[in-house]
N, C-alpha and C positions, 0 to 999 in steps of 0.2 A: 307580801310584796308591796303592801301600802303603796300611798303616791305617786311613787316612782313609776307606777308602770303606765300611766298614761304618755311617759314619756315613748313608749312602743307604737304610738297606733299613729297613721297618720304619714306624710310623705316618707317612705325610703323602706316601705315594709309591705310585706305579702305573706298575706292570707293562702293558710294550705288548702289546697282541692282536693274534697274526696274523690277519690277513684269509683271506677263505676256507677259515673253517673248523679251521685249522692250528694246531698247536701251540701255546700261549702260553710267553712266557717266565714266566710267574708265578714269582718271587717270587726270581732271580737274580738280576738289578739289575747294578750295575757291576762286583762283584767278578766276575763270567762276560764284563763289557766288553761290558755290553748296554743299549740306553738304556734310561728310566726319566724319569719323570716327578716332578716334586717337586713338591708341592703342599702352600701354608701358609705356607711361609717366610719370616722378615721378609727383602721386599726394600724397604724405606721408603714413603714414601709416593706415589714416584713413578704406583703404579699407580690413586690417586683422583684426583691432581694436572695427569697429562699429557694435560689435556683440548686441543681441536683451538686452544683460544682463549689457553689458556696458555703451548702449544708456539712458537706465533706471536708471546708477546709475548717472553717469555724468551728465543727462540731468533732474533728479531731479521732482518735484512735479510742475514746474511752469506752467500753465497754459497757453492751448494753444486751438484755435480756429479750429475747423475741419469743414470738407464736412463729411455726416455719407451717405449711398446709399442704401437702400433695394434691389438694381439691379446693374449689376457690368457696364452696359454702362451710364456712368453719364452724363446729359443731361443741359449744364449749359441754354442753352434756353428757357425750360420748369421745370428748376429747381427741377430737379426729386431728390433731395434731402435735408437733412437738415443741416444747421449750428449747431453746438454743441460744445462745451464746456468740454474739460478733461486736465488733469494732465498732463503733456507731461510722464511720465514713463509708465501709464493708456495706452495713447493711444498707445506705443510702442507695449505694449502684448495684445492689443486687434487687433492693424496692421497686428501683426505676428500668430494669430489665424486662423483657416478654421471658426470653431463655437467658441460662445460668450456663457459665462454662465452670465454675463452682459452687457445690451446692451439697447440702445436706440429704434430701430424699430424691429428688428428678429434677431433672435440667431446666423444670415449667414449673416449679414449687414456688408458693405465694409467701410472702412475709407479711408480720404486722407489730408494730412496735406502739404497746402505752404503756409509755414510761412508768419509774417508780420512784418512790423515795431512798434516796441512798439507803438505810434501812425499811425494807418494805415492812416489817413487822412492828417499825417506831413511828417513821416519818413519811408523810403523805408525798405524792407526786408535786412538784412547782418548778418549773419549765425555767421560769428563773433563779433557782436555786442551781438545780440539776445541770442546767444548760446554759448559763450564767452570760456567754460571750453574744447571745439570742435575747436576752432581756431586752435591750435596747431598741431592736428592730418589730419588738409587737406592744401594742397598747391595748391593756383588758377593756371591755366596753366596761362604763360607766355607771352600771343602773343597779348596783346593791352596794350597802354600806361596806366598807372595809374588815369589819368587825364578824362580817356574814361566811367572807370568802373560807372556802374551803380548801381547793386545790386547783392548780392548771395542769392537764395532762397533754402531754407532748403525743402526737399519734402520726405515725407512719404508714400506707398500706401499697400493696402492689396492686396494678392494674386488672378489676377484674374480682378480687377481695372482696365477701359476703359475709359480711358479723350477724351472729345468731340473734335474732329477735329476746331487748330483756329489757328492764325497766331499771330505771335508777329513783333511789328515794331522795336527791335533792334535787334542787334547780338544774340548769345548765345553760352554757352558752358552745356549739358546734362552729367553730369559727372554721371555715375553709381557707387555707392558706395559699395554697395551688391546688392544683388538679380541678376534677369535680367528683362529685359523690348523688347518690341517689338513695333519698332517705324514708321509708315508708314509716307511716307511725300509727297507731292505735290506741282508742283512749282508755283508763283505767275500766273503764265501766265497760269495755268489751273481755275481761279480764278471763272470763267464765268459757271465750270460746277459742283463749290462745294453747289449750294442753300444754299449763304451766308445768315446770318442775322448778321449786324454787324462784327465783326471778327471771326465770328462762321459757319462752318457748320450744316445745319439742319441732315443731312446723319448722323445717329447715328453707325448703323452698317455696315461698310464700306467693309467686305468679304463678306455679303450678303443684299444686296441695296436692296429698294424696287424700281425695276428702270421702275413701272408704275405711280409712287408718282417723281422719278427723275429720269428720261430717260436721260439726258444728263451726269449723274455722269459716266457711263460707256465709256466714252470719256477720262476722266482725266486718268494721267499717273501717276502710283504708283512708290515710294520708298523705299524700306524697310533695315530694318537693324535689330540685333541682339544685344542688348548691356547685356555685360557678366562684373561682378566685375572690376575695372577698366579701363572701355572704356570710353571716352568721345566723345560726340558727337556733331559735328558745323552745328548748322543752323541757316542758316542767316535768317537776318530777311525781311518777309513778306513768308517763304515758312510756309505751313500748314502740322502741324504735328499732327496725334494721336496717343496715346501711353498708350499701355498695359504693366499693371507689372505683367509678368508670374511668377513672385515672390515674396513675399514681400523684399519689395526691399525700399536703402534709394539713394536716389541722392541729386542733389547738380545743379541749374543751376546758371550760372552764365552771368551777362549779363551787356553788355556794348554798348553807344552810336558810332554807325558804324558814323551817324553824325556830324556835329558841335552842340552844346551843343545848340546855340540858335533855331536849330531848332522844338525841344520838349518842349511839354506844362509843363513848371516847378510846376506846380498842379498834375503833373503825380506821383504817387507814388508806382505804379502797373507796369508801364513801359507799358502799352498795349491802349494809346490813339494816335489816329494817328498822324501824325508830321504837325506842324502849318499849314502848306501852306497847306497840304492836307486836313485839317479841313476848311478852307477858300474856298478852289476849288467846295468843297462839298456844302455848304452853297451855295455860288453862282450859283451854276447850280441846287440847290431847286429851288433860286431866280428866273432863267431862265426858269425852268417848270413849276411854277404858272405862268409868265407870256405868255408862250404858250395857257397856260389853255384858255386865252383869246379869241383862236381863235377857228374855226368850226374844226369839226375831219377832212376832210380833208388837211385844211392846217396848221392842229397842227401835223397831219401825215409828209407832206412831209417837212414843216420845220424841224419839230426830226428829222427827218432822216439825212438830210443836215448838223444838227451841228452833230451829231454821225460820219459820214465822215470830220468832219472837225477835231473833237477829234481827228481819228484817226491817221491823216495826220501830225497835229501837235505834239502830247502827246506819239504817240506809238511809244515805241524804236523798232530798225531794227540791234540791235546789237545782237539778242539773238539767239537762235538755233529755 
């Protein structure tokens, strides 16, 4: 992120609070690669503009792919919801509903809309591409080279809407456009106590754990923040974030390679595949526990253990807090 990021710290920006009590980050920001809050910044006029009645006319009858939820904590592991299919103006005034006099699963079913690329299997998400009559009305913040960007994803949720705790491998910016959202996050390095699957946490409801199913989640160190009409929010990537729209609310994230460009699997069009070398590191140390497998349990014991200390010695940074 070189240089640019000093441009973060400093009048118009907030420092997350840990919850319970805990340490704050006050007043590192992204040069420590910690989120931060920007607040102030021109992003045009989209955020007086993108009223429910506006989005509907601008944004027209075209056809758009949703998450539909009969439960407001949506569970992309267990796929506690379904794909569906409406009008993009449709799902506008069904997002912005408490109750549905149309509706797919229950009269109180949640939507959620991130957009895609016209070919989700070729082309990335870009809000200006996709959504072209809306370009005009937002301006991306300013603070990575042109060359970096990745994609702007268009995001829709209904009132009440709880996205599954999961990490993304690039940058990002969480732009709030209306509504507000309530965004917990945790850092890479509590990784060990979110009972990952994949990029995902299994912990659905994170203010009240079942912590006899996950005893260690109660260890990880929370982040929280407030995001009100016009706040944008930085997190970097690999930190985990969940996020509630206590309102129906539209945002905007936008996101760009922290990276050298060779490092991402260019089949990625989602942005959430891990980066080569750690798709490789992974694979080989399967390779390396089948071949443990070979041996008796106690000396599949105390070899794992050896290379786990050896991981450590080598791979673990000692730059961090």
């Amino acid at each position: 992120m070189n240089g640019w990021l000093n441009c973060f710290e400093g009048e118009g920006t907030r420092a997350l609070p840990t919850g319970s009590g805990s340490k704050s980050t006050g007043g590192n920001g992204p040069t420590s690669r910690k989120p931060l809050v920007l607040e102030g910044i021109d992003l045009g006029p989209c955020t007086s503009k993108w009223t429910v009645d506006y989005l509907c006319q601008v944004g027209g009858t075209k056809e758009v792919k949703i998450h539909v939820a009969s439960v407001a904590q949506m569970d992309f592991i267990s796929k506690n919801f379904v794909y569906r299919t409406l009008p993009f103006d449709k799902l506008v005034q069904r997002a912005a509903e408490e109750k549905h006099k149309e509706f797919f699963i229950s009269e109180d079913e949640k939507y959620y809309l991130r957009s895609l690329g016209e070919d989700p299997r070729k082309d990335v998400a870009d809000i200006r591409k996709q959504f072209p009559l809306l370009e005009g009305d937002i301006k991306f913040p300013n603070f990575f080279k042109e060359e970096q960007f990745f994609s702007s994803v268009f995001r829709i949720s209904s009132p009440g809407l709880q996205l599954w705790t999961h990490y993304d491998v690039m940058d990002n910016f969480l732009i709030q456009v209306t509504g507000k959202k309530r965004v917990t996050l945790f850092s890479p390095r509590d990784a060990q106590y979110l009972y990952l699957s994949g990029s995902k946490s299994e912990v659905l409801n994170i203010d009240s754990p079942d912590l006899v199913k996950y005893p260690l989640f109660s260890k990880a160190r929370r982040y929280e923040c407030s995001l009100e009409a016009g706040d944008t929010l930085f997190i970097p990537a690999l930190w985990f974030h969940n996020v509630i729209s206590e309102e129906f609310g539209v945002g905007v994230n936008i996101f760009w390679k922290h990276l050298p460009s060779e490092c991402y699997d260019k089949t990625d069009t989602y942005g959430n595949k891990d980066p080569l070398a750690a798709s490789r590191a992974v694979q080989i140390l399967d390779r390396a526990l089948k071949t443990l497998g070979e041996l008796p349990e106690e000396y599949r014991d105390f070899y794992a253990r050896q290379m786990v200390l050896h991981i450590q010695d080598k791979a673990y940074s000692k730059n961090f807090e």
